[in-house]
C-alpha positions in Angstrom: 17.8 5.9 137.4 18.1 2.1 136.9 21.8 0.6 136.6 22.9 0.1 133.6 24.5 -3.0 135.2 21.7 -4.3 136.0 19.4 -3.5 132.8 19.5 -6.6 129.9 20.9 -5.2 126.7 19.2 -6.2 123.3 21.9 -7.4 122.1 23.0 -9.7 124.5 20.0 -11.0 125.1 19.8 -15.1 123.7 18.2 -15.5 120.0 15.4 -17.6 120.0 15.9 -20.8 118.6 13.6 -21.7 115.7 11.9 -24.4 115.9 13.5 -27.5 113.5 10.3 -27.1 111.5 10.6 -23.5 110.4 14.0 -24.2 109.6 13.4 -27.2 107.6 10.9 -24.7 105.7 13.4 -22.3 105.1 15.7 -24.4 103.4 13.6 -26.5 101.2 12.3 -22.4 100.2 16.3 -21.5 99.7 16.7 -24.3 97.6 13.9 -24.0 95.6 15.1 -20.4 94.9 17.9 -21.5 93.7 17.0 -24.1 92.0 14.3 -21.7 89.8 17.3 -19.2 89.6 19.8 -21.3 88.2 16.8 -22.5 85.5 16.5 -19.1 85.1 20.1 -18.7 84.3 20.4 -21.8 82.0 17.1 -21.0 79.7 18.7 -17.2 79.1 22.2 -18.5 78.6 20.6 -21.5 75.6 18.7 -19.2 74.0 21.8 -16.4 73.9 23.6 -19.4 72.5 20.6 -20.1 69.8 20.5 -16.6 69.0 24.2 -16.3 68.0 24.0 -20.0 66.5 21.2 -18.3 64.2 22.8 -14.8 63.4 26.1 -16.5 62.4 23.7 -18.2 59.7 21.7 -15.2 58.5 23.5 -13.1 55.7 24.7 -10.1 57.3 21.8 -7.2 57.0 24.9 -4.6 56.5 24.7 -4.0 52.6 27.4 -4.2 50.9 28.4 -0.8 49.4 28.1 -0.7 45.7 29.2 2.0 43.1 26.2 4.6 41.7 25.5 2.9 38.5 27.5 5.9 35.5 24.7 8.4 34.2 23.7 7.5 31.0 20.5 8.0 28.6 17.3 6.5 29.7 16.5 3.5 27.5 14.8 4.1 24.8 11.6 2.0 23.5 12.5 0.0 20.5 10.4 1.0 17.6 7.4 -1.1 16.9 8.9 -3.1 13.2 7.2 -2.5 10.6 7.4 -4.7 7.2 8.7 -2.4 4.2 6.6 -0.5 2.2 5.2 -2.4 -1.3 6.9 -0.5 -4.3 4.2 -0.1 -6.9 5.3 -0.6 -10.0 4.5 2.9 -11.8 3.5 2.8 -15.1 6.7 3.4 -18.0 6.0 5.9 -20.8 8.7 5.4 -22.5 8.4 1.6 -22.9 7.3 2.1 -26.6 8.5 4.7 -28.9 6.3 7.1 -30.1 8.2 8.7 -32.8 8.2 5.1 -34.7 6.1 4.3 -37.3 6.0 0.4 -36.4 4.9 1.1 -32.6 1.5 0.8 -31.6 2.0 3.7 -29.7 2.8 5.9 -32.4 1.4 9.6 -31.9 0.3 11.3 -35.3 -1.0 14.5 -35.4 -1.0 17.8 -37.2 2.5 18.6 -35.6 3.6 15.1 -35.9 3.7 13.5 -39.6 5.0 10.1 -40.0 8.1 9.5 -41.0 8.9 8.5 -43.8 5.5 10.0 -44.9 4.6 7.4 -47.3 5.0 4.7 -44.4 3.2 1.5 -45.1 2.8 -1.4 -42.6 4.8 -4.4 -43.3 2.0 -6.6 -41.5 -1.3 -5.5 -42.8 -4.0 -8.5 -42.6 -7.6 -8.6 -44.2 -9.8 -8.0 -40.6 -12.6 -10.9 -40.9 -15.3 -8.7 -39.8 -18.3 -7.3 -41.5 -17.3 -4.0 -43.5 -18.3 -1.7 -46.4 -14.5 -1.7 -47.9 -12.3 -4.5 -47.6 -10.7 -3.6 -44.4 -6.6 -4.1 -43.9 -4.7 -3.3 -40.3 -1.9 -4.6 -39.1 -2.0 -7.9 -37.2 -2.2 -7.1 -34.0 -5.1 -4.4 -34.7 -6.9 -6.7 -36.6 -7.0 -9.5 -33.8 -8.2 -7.0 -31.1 -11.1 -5.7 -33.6 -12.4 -9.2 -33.6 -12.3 -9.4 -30.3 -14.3 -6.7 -29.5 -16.7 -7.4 -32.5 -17.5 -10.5 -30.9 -17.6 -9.5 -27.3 -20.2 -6.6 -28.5 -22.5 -9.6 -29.8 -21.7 -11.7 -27.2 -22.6 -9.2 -24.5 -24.8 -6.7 -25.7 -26.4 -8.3 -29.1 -24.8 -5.4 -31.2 -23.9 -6.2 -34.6 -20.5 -4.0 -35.7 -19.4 -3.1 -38.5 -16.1 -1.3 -40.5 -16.5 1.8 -42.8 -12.7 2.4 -43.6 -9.7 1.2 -41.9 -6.3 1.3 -43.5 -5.4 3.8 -46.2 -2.8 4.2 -48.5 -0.7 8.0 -48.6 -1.7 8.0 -51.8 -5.7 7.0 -51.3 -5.1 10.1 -48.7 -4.5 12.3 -51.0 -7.3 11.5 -52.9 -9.4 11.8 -50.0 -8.2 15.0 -48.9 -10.6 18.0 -49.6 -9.0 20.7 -48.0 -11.1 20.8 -44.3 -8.2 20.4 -41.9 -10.7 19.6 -39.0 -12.2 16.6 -40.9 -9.3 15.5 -43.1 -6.2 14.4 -42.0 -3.2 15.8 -45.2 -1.5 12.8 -46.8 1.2 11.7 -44.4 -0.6 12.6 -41.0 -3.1 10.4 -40.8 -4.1 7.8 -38.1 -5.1 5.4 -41.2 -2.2 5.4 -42.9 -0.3 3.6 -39.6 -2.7 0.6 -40.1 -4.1 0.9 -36.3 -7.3 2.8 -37.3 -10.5 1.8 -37.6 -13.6 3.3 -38.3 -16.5 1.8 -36.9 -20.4 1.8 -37.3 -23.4 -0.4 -36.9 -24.2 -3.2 -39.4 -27.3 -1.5 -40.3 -25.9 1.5 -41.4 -27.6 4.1 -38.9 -25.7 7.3 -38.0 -22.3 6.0 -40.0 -19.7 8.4 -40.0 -22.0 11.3 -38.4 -22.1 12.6 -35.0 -25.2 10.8 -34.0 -23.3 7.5 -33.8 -22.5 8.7 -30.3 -26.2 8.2 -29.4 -26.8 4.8 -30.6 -26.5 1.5 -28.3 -23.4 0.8 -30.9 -21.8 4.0 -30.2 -22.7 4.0 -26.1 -20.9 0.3 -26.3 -17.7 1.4 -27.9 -16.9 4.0 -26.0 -17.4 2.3 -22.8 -15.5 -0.7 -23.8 -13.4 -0.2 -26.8 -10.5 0.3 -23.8 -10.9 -3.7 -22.8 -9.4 -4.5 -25.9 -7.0 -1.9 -26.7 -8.7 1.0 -28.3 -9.1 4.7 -27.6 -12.0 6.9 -28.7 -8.9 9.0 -30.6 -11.0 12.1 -31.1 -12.9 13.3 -28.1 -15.7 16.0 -28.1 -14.2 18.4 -25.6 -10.8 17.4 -26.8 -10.9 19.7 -30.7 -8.3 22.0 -29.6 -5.9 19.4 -28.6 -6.5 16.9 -31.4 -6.9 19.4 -34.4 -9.8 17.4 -35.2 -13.7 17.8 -34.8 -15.5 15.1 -32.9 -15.1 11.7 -34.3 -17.4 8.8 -32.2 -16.7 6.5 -35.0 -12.9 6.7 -35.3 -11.1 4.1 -32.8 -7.4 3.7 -32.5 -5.4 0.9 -31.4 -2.6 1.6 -28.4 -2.8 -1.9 -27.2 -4.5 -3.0 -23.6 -1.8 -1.9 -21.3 -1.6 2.2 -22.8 -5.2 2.1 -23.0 -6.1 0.6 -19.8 -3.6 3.1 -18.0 -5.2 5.9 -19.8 -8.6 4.6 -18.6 -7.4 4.6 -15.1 -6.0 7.7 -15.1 -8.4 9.7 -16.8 -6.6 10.5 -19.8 -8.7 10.6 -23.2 -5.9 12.1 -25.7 -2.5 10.5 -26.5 -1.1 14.1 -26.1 -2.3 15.0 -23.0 -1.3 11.2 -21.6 2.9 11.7 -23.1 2.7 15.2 -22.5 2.7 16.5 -25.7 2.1 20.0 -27.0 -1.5 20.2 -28.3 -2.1 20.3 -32.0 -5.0 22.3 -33.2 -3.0 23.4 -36.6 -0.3 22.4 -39.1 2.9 24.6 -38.4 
C-alpha cells in the first residue's frame, strides 16, 4: 500500500495559473455582464416608473357605486297631436217660427189653420211676370219668382208663366167646392200666406192638370225650383201626409236656406222636415 505521506493530495496540489490572457477575457466578460444587467435593471425600473406615472393619470376603472334608480312606470309615448275636430255647424229648425203667419216658413195644413184665419200679408207686391190673373205675393216671394222665371229662359229656353198666386179668405171661400183633396177650406190655404204660386207654361199646355209633370216646364221646376227658394209643396207619394192630391204646379216659397237643406237631406214635405204629425184630414 503506498504511504499516504508520500502520495500528493488534490488539494494541495498548486492551481494552475491562468494565463494573463484568459483572465483579461474573463473580466472584460464580467463586466459586460454587468454592465447588460444593470441596463437590465434600469429599463424595468423606468418603465415601472412610467407605468405608475400613467395609472396615477387614468380615472380609476373601480366604478363608483351608485343607487338602483326607484321603480317607477315605463315612459309612456306621448300621443301623436292631433288638431281639433271642425264643429259643423248643424242646421237650426227653430230659426224661423212656424206657427207665424209673417214667416216664410210658416206650415199650413189641414191640422194647421192660420191664425188669425183671415190673415192677409202686409207686403203683397204685383210679381212682373207673365200670368193669367194679376198675380200678388209678398215681396220676398215675388223677387225669387223672377228669378227663377228668368233663369228658366236663360238656361233652358222655357217660357213660365202664373195661373193664381195670392188669394183672399174670402176669394177662398168662393173657391171652395167641397173636395178636401183639391181644395184647401178658407183659412188653410197656402195662397192665402202670399208665398204660393201656381205655375204653368206660357202656352198653356197641361195648366193645372197632372201632366204638367211631364212637360220640359214641369221637369225644370222640379229640379230647380229649390235654387231659388221653392219647394214642390205637394208631392205624388206624399197624399197622406199633405192631405192633398198631387199638385206639380203648386210651388211654395221657404226661402233658399229651408229649401236647400231640405234638398240635401232628402226631405220633400215641410212636415216630415219639422217633424210634424201628418195631415191627411181636418180634425
Amino acid at each position: 500500500m503506498p504511504s499516504t505521506l508520500g502520495s500528493v493530495s488534490e488539494l494541495q496540489r498548486p492551481r494552475r495559473r491562468l494565463s494573463r490572457q484568459v483572465r483579461l477575457r474573463r473580466t472584460i466578460a464580467a463586466a459586460v455582464l454587468a454592465g447588460v444587467i444593470a441596463g437590465v435593471i434600469a429599463i424595468g425600473a423606468a418603465a415601472g416608473a412610467d407605468r405608475d406615472a400613467q395609472a396615477s393619470n387614468e380615472p380609476s376603472e373601480t366604478p363608483t357605486a351608485t343607487p338602483d334608480p326607484t321603480p317607477s312606470e315605463p315612459a309612456r309615448p306621448s300621443p301623436d297631436v292631433t288638431a281639433p275636430p271642425v264643429l259643423v255647424p248643424s242646421f237650426d229648425k227653430s230659426a224661423r217660427s212656424i206657427d207665424d203667419p209673417n214667416s216664410i216658413w210658416l206650415v199650413v195644413n189641414k191640422l194647421r189653420p192660420l191664425n188669425p184665419a183671415d190673415y192677409a200679408p202686409a207686403d203683397l207686391v204685383t210679381v212682373p211676370v207673365a200670368h193669367t190673373w194679376d198675380p200678388l205675393m209678398r215681396q220676398e216671394a215675388s223677387d225669387a219668382i223672377v228669378a227663377m222665371f228668368a233663369a228658366a229662359t236663360s238656361e233652358a229656353g222655357l217660357s213660365l208663366a202664373s195661373n193664381s198666386a195670392y188669394r183672399s179668405y174670402s176669394t177662398q171661400v168662393e173657391l171652395y167646392a167641397g173636395d178636401d183633396n183639391l181644395t184647401a177650406r178658407p183659412g188653410y190655404s197656402e195662397h192665402q200666406t202670399g208665398l204660393t204660386m201656381d205655375i204653368g207654361a206660357t202656352s198653356g199646355v197641361c195648366s193645372l192638370a197632372t201632366c204638367f209633370t211631364d212637360t220640359a216646364e214641369g221637369v225644370w221646376l222640379r229640379d230647380n225650383a229649390w235654387r231659388f227658394g221653392y219647394l214642390l209643396r205637394y208631392p205624388a207619394d206624399k197624399t197622406a201626409v199633405t192631405g192633398y192630391d198631387f199638385e206639380p204646379w203648386h210651388f211654395r216659397y221657404i226661402g233658399v236656406e229651408l229649401s236647400t237643406e231640405m234638398h240635401n237631406t232628402g226631405f220633400s214635405t215641410l212636415e216630415e222636415f219639422f217633424g210634424l204629425p201628418a195631415a191627411p184630414a181636418y180634425p
